[in-house]
N, C-alpha and C positions, 0 to 999 in steps of 0.2 A: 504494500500500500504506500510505503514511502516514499512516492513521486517526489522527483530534483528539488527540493523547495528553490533555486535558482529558479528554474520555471516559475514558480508562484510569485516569486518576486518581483521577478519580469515581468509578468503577465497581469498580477495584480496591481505595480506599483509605479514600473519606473520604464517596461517594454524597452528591456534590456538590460543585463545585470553581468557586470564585467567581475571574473572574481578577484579577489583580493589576493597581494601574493607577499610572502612572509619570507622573509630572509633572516638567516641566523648563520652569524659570523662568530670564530670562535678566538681567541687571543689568546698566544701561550706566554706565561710568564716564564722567562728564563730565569732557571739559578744559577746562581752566582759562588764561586768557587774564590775567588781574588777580588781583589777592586776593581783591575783594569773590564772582571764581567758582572761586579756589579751595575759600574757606571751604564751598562748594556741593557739593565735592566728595564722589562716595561710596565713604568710606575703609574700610567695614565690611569686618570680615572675611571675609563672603561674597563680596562684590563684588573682593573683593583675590584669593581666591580664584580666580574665575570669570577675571576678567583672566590671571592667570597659566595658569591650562590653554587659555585662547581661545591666549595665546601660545605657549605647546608645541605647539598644534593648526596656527599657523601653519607652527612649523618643521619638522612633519612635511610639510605639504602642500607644501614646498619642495622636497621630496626625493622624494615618495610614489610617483613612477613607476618606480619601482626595484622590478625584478620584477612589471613591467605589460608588455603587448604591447596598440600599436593596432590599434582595430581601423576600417577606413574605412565611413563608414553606406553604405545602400543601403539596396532594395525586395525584401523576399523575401516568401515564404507563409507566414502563420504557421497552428500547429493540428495536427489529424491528425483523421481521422474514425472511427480506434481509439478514442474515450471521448467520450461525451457531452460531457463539459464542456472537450473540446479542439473542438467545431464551430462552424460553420464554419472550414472554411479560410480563410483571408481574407489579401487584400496586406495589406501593412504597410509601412514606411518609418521606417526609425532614424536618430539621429545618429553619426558617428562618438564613439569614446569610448576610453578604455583600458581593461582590464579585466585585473585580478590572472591571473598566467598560471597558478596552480592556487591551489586553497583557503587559507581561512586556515588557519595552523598553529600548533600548540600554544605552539610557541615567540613566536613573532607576538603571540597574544593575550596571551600570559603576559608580554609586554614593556608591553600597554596597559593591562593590570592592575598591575603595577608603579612605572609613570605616574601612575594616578589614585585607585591603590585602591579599581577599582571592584568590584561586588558582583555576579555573576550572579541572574535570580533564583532560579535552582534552590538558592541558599545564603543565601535571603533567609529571617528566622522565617515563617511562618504567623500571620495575622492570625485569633485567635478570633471574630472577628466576621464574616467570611468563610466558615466553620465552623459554622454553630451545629447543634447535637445532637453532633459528633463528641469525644469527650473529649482534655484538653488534651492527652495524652500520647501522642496519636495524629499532631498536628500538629510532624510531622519535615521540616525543609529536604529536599526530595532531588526525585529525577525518575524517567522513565522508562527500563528496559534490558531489552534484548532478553533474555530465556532459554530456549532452545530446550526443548522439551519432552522428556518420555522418549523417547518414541512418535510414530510419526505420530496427526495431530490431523485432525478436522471444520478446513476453513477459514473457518466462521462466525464464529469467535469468537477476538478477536485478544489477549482476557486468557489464554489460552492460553499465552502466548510473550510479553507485555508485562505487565511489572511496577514497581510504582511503589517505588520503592529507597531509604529513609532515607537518606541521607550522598551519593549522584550527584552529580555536580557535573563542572563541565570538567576538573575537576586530579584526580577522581575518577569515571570515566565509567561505570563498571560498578558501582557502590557504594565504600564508605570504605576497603575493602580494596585496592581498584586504584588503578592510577597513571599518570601521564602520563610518568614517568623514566623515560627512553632513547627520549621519543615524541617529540622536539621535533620533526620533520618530518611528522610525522603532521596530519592534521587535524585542529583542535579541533571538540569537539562538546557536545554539552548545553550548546547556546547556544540562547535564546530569539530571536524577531524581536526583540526590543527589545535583546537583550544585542549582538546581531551590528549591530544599527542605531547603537552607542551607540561600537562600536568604529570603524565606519567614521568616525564624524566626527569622532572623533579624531584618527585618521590622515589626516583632509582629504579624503576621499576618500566615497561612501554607495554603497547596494546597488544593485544594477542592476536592472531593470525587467525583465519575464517576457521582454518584447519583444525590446531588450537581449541578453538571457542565449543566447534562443533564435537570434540572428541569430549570435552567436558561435559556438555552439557547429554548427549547421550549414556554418559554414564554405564556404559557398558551394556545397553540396549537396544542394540545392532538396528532389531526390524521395527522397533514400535510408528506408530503414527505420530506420537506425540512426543514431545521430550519424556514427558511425565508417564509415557504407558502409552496402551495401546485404544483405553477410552475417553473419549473427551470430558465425560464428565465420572470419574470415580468414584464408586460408593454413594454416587448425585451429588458428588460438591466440584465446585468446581478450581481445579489445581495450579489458575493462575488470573492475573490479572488482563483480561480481554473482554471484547466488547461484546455485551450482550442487547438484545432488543432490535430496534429499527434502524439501523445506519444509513446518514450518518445524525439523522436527527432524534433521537429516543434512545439513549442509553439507559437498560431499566437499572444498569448497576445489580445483580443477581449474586456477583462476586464481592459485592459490598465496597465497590469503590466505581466512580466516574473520568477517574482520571488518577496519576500514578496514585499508587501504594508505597506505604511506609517499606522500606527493605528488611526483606525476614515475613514479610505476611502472609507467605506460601510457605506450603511444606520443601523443604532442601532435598535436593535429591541424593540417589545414593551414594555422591561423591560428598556430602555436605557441603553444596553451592549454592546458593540460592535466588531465584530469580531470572532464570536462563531462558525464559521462553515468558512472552508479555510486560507488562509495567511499563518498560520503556526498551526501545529500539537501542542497541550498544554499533558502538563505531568499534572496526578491527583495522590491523594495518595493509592488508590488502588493497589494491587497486583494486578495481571495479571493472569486469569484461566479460562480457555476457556468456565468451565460448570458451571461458579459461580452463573448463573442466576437461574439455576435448583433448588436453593438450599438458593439465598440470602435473606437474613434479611430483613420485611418490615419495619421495623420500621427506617431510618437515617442509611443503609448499609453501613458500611468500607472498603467491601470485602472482601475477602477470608485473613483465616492466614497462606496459603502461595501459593507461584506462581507453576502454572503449563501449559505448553504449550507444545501439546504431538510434534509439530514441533522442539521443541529444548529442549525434559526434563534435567531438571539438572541448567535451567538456569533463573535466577530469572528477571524477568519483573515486569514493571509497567504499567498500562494502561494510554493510552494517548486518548487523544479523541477533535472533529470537522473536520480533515483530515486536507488539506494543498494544497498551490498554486500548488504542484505536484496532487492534485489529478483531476482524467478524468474520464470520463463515457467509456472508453476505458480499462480503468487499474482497477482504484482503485475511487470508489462511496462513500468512505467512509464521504463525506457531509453529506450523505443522514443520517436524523433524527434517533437518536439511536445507529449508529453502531459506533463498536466500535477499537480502533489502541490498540498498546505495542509495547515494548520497553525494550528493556536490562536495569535495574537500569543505571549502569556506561557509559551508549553508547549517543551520540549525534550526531548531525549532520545538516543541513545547510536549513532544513523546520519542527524544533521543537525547539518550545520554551515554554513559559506559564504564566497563570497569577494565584492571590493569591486569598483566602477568607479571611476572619474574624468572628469571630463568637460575637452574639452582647453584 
């Protein structure tokens, strides 16, 4: 279900949406053994800088496995023949790794943003130059949020129910009006591939691989339908947070929520991870290519070295994967075991977020 939110931004806001592009340069401090390399040294501000978060970064990675569960590698299947761009089924073969036992949480990021004062880019200006024809006072920081409509809707058309929101942001997920107070357990969201890739390695830790994500969250249940089993509703409750009722406008909430969940409010599977399938969409480090599987690597796959999605060529993605409190058996199935989401790099929006691995 998770159409480009680029598209929606484009299409809703500004008919045309150039993405943003992030550069990160890295400064080595040389030591110094004598004077004549002392004097050689680079004292700059930036490089004084960069040393001390490289050292915060260390002492997180000291600690980082706090609230990780291992996971040990193997050979499973990866894919589903439910969606074109999940075929082949095909072995695969991972490494053992750790991996965050539910998403990250608002509190979590809201500590790494504290850390570095870093800047989402949903809260970055708009570059005029990125823009052109659209007038200045059009160009608002913000992102994409879900709005259900009156009515039921045609499912053609996803500006319908996606809206690009002045002021969005992670500390703002719904517009400038809303908040993240009393969310600290919740997932953080309207986080970008780059925002989610920027935290991980901070914390010493980076995103996990499609491969990865999917070998966890199977949990050593090769065939099932669903991450959680092979019925959608077990025992008649139901095993994750996804959209029940009329999409996209009547969510009856049946699972006791309308939008994310607290993390932990599904049962953990039998890896003890929890949250692998709905609540919110997770960003992994993979490129995004519709045919990758035809052709991926068995041995610990990366993905493709570069994006291609014939819906939008030109426009670089990441894959995301478990689907999200938005997803229905009406719209979008993407729960179901294997299949798989993307996402514009620079795009965000208001049922994606993600969590980190570690390698041991």
């Amino acid at each position: 279900m998770n159409k480009n939110i680029y598209s929606v931004i484009a299409a809703i806001s500004f008919a045309g949406f150039s993405a943003y592009g992030q550069e990160n340069k890295a400064l080595a401090v040389v030591s110094a053994a004598d004077c004549k390399a002392m004097c050689k040294v680079n004292t700059s501000k930036k490089a004084l800088l960069l040393q001390s978060i490289n050292k915060t970064s260390e002492e997180h990675t000291a600690a980082s496995t706090g609230g990780m569960v291992w996971v040990d590698g193997g050979e499973f299947s990866m894919g589903t023949n439910d969606y074109p761009d999940a075929k082949p089924i095909h072995k695969v073969s991972v490494k053992g790794c750790w991996i965050d036992e539910h998403e990250v949480t608002n509190a979590q990021f809201a500590a790494f943003v504290k850390a570095t004062n870093y800047v989402t880019i949903a809260e970055r200006p708009l570059d005029p130059n990125d823009y052109p024809g659209v007038p200045l006072e059009n160009l608002v920081p913000g992102s994409a949020v879900f709005v259900p409509p009156v009515g039921k809707v045609a499912l053609d058309n996803i500006q319908q129910w996606w809206q690009y929101v002045p002021g969005a942001s992670w500390q703002h997920p719904a517009g400038p009006e809303s908040s993240i107070a009393g969310l600290e357990n919740y997932p953080v969201v309207q986080v970008s591939y780059l925002d989610a890739k920027a935290y991980a390695e901070w914390a010493g830790k980076r995103l996990p691989t499609e491969a990865e994500w999917e070998f966890a969250a199977r949990a050593g249940r090769p065939s099932a339908k669903y991450y959680w089993g092979t019925e959608l509703k077990p025992d008649g409750k139901w095993a994750a947070n996804i959209f029940q009722g009329s999409f996209p406008d009547n969510n009856t909430a049946e699972d006791g929520f309308t939008g994310a969940a607290p993390v932990k409010s599904f049962p953990k599977n039998p890896y003890g991870i929890y949250d692998l399938e709905g609540n919110v969409w997770e960003w992994c480090s993979d490129l995004y290519r519709d045919d990758y599987y035809k052709s991926s690597a068995v041995d610990n796959p990366t993905g493709p070295s570069a994006s291609y999605d014939p819906e939008e060529p030109g426009v670089e993605k990441h894959v995301q994967r478990g689907g999200s409190y938005l997803c229905s058996d009406q719209y979008c199935i993407r729960y179901v075991a294997g299949s798989r989401g993307k996402g514009e790099t620079t795009s965000a929006c208001n049922h994606l977020g993600f969590r980190c691995v570690k390698d041991k």
